[in-house]
C-alpha positions as CSV (number, residue, x, y, z in Angstrom):
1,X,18.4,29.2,130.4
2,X,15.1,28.1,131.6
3,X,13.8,24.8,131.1
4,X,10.7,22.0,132.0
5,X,12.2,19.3,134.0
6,X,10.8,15.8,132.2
7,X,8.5,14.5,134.2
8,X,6.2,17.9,134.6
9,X,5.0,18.6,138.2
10,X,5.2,22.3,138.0
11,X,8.8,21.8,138.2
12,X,11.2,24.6,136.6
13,X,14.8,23.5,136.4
14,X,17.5,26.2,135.3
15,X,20.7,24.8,133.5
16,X,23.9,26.1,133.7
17,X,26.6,24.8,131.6
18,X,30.3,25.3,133.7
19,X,33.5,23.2,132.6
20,X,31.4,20.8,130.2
21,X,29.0,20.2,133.7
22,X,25.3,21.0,133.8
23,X,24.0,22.3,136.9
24,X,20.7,22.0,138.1
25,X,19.0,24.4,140.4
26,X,15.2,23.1,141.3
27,X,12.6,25.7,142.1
28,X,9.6,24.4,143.4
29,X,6.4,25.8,144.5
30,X,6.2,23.9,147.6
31,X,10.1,25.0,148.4
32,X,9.7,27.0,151.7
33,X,11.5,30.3,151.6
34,X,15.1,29.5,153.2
35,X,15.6,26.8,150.5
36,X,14.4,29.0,147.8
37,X,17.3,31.1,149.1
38,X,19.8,28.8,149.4
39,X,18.9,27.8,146.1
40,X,19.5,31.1,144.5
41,X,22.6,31.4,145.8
42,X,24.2,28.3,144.7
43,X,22.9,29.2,141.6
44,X,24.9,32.9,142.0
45,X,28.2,31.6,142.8
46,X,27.4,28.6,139.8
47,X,27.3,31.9,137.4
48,X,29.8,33.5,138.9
49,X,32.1,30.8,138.0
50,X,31.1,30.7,135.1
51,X,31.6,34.2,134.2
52,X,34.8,34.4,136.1
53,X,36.3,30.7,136.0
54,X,38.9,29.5,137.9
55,X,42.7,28.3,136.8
56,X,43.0,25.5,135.0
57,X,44.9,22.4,136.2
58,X,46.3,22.4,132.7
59,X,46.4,23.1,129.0
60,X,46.5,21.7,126.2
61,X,49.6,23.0,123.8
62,X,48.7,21.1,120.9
63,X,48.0,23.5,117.6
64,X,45.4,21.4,116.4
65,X,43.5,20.5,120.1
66,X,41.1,18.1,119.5
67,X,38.9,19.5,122.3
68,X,38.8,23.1,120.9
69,X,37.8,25.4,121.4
70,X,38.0,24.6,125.2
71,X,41.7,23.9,125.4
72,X,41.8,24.2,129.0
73,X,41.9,20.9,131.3
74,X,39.9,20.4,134.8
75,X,40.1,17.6,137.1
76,X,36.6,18.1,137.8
77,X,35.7,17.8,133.8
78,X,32.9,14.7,133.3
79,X,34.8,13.6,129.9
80,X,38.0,14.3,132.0
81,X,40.8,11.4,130.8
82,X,43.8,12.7,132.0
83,X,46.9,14.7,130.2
84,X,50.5,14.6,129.7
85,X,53.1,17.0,131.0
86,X,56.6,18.0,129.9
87,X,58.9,19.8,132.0
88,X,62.5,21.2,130.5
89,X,65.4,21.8,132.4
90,X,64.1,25.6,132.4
91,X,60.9,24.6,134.3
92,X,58.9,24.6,131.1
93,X,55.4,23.1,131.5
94,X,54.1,22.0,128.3
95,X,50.5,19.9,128.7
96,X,48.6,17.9,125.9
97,X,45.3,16.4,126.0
98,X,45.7,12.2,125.8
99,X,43.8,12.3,122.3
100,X,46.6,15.3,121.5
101,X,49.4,13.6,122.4
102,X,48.6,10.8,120.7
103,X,47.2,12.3,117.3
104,X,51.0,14.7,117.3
105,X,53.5,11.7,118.1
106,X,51.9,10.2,115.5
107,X,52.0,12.8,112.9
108,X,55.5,14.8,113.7
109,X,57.1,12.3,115.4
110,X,57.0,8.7,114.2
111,X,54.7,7.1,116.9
112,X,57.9,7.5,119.6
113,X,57.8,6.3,123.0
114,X,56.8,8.5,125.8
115,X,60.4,7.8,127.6
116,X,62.2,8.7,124.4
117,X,61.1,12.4,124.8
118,X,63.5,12.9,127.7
119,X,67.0,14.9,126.9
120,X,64.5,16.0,123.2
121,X,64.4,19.8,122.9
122,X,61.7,21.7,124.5
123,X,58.8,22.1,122.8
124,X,58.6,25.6,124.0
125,X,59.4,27.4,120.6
126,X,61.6,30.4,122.3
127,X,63.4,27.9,125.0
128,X,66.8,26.5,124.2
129,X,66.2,23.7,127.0
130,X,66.1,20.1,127.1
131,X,62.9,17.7,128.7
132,X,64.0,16.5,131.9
133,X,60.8,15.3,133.2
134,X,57.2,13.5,131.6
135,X,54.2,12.6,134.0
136,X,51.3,10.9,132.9
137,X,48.4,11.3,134.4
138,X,45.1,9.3,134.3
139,X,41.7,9.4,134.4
140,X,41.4,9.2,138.2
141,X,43.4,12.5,138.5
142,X,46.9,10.5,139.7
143,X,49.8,10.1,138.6
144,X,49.8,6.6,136.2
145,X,53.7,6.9,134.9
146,X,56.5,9.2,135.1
147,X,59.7,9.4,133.6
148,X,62.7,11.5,135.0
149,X,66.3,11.9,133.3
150,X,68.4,13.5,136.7
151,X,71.9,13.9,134.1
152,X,70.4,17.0,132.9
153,X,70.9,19.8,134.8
154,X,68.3,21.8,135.7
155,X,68.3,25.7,136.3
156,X,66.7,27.8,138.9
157,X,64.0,30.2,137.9
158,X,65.7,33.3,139.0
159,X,63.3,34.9,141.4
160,X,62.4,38.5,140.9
161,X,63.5,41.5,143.3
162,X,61.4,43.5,145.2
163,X,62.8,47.0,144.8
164,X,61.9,49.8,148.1
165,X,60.1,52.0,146.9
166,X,61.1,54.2,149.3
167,X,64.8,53.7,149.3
168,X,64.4,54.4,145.5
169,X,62.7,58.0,146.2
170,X,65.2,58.9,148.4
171,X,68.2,57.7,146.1
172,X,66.1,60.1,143.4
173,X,65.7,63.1,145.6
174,X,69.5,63.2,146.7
175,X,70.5,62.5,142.9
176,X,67.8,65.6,141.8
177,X,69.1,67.7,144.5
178,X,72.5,67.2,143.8
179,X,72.3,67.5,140.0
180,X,70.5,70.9,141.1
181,X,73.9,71.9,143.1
182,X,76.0,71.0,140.3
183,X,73.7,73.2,137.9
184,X,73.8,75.9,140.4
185,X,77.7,76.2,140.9
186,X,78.8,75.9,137.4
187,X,76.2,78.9,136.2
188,X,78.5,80.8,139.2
189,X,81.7,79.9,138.9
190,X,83.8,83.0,136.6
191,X,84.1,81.5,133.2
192,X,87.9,82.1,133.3
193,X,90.0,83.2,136.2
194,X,93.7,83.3,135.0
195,X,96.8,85.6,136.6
196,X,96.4,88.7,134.6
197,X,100.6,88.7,134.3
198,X,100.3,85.4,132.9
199,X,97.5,85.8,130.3
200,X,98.9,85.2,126.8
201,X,97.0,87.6,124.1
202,X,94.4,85.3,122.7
203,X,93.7,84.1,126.2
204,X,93.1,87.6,127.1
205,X,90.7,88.2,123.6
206,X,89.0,84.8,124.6
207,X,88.3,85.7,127.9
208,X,86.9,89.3,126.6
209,X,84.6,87.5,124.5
210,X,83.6,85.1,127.2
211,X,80.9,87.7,128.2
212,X,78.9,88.9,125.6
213,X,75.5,90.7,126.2
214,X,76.3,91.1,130.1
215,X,75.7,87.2,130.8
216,X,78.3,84.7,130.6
217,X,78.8,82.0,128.2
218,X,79.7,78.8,128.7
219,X,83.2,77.7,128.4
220,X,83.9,75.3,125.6
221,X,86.5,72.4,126.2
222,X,86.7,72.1,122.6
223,X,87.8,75.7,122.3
224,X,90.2,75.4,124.9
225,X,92.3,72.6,123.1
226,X,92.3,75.1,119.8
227,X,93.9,77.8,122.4
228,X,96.5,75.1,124.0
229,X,97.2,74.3,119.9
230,X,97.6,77.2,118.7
231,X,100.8,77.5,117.6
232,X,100.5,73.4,115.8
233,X,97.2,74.9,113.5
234,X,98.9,78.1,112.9
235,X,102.3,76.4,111.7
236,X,101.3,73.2,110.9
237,X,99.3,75.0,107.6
238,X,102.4,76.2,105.8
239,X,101.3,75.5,102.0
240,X,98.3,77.9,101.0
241,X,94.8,76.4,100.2
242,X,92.1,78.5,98.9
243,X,89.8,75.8,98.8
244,X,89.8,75.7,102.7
245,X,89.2,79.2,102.9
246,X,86.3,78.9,100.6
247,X,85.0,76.5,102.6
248,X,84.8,78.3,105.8
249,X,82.8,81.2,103.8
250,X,80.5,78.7,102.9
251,X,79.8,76.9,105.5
252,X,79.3,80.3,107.1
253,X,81.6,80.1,109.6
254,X,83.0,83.9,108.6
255,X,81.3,86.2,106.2
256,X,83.0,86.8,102.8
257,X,83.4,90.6,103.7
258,X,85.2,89.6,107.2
259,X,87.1,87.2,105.3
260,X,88.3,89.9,102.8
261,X,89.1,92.3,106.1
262,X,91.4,89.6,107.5
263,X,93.4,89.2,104.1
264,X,94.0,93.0,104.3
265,X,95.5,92.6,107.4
266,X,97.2,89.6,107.5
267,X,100.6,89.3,105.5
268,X,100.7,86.8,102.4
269,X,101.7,83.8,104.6
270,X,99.2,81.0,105.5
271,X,100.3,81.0,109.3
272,X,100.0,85.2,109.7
273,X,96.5,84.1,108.0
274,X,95.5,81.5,110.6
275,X,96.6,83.7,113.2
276,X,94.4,86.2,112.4
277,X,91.3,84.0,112.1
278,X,91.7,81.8,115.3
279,X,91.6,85.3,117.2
280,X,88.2,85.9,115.0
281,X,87.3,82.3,116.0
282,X,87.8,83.3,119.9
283,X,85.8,86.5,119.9
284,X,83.3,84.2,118.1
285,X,83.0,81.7,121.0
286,X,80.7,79.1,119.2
287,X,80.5,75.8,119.8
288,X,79.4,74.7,116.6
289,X,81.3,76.6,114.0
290,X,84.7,75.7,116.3
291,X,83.9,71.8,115.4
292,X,82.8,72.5,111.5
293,X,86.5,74.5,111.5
294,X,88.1,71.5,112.9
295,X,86.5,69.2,110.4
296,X,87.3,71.2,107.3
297,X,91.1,71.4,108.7
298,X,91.0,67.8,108.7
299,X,90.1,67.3,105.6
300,X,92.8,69.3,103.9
301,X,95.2,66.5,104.6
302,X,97.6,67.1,101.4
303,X,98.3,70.5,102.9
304,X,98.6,70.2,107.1
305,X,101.1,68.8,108.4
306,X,101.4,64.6,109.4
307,X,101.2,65.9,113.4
308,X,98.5,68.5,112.5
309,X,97.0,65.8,111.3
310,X,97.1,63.2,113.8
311,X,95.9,65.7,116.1
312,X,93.0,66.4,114.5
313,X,92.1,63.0,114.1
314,X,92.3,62.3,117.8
315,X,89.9,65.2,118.8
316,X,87.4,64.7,116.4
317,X,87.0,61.2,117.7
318,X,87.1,62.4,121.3
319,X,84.5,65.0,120.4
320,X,82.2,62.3,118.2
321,X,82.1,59.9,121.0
322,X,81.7,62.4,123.6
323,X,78.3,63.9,121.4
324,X,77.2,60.0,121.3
């Protein structure tokens, strides 16, 4: 802003306004050329301050700031009449204009004393510390009073970590390459590499339909506890439920037509049943319809066995918290 200095002359005075300050940057016409320069620059830096200012020694935390909407507090302010500071046990800073802290002791707090504030909750909302600390400071920018309560203890502000970057690559890389490896050797490994004189017959079925469109599958542990149980689900089902069986068609598990093939040929018992479907459930080698099986077994628990039962209750919490 460009204004006539009072008193005329020809003189041209620019104002600039910078923490409640004016300013003012004479331009004459008899100016020689080095102090027209200096001139301008002083005037540069004044507007780059002002654009750009610096940190404040303070501010004022009070909701209703009388000095709004300039909150912030210089030393170097013309109106400048010092401030009030609170510090917690948590290294808190809380500042208030003198006018502030005034106008809110009076309104919230029953005109208290300045010393009574000490071991008072922070005023920080979100901090569960106590004010350990008050300085007062005047006009003249120095310290008038101060209070300090030394029974409260104060904590540390935990200072933050500088983490290598380059450590932290490298800790990647090997972690990448290893995970790679891992990858690598499990998609090589033989699915299954028992003594053939050993094999029992559903291992042998299983380990038929381990390879299914000339690439291997992957083994499922799940699966492998069904094959070590085998004989608990096959005779631990002695009573005959059609509702589970009707279940397992619709859940899709086996088809109705497959399901009608294995009553052919299996005998009238429940376990000769089972038998017949667990091998169906091995050629089948899937993950998810192995674990909807299991489910609907558990759930017929007025017709399994109390060890059949107890069984399945400990794998399907294994297998739920496993999946989480």
């Amino acid at each position: 802003m460009v204004t006539r200095c009072p008193g005329g002359g020809g003189v041209t005075c620019r104002v600039t306004s910078y923490h409640m300050t004016v300013t003012m940057a004479l331009q004459t016409p008899q100016a020689d050329g080095g102090a027209r320069i200096m001139a301008r620059v002083f005037l540069d830096n004044c507007i780059e301050e002002c654009k750009f200012p610096p940190k404040p020694d303070a501010v004022c935390r009070y909701e209703q700031c009388l000095s709004l909407p300039k909150a912030q507090i210089y030393f170097s302010d013309p109106d400048f009449k010092g401030f009030i500071r609170m510090v917690c046990c948590h290294f808190c800073r809380v500042d208030f204009h003198v006018c502030c802290w005034k106008k809110m002791k009076a309104t919230m707090y029953s005109d208290k004393n300045d010393k009574d504030f000490l071991k008072y909750r922070c005023l920080t909302p979100d901090c569960k510390g106590f004010i350990s600390h008050i300085v007062i400071i005047d006009s003249m920018a120095q310290i008038k009073c101060e209070f300090e309560d030394k029974n409260v203890k104060k904590r540390e502000p935990q200072k933050p970590t500088a983490k290598n970057k380059v450590a932290s690559n490298k800790i990647n890389k090997i972690k990448y390459e290893n995970k790679f490896e891992r990858k690598k050797a499990m998609e090589e490994e033989p699915v299954e590499n028992p003594d053939d004189s050993k094999k029992q017959p559903e291992e042998a079925v299983l380990c038929e339909a381990a390879v299914t469109n000339g690439r291997r599958v992957k083994w499922d542990p799940l699966l492998a506890q069904v094959l070590k149980k085998d004989g608990l689900i096959k005779h631990g089902c002695p009573g005959c439920f059609p509702s589970f069986w009707e279940s397992v068609c619709v859940w899709g598990i086996i088809s109705p037509e497959k399901m009608e093939e294995l009553d052919k040929n299996s005998s009238a018992q429940s376990s000769s049943k089972m038998k017949s479907f667990l091998i169906y459930l091995y050629k089948l080698n899937d993950r998810v319809k192995t674990r909807i099986f299991l489910y609907l077994l558990s759930l017929q628990d007025e017709h399994i066995t109390v060890n059949l039962q107890d069984w399945l209750f400990i794998v399907n919490n294994k297998d739920s918290l496993s999946t989480n």
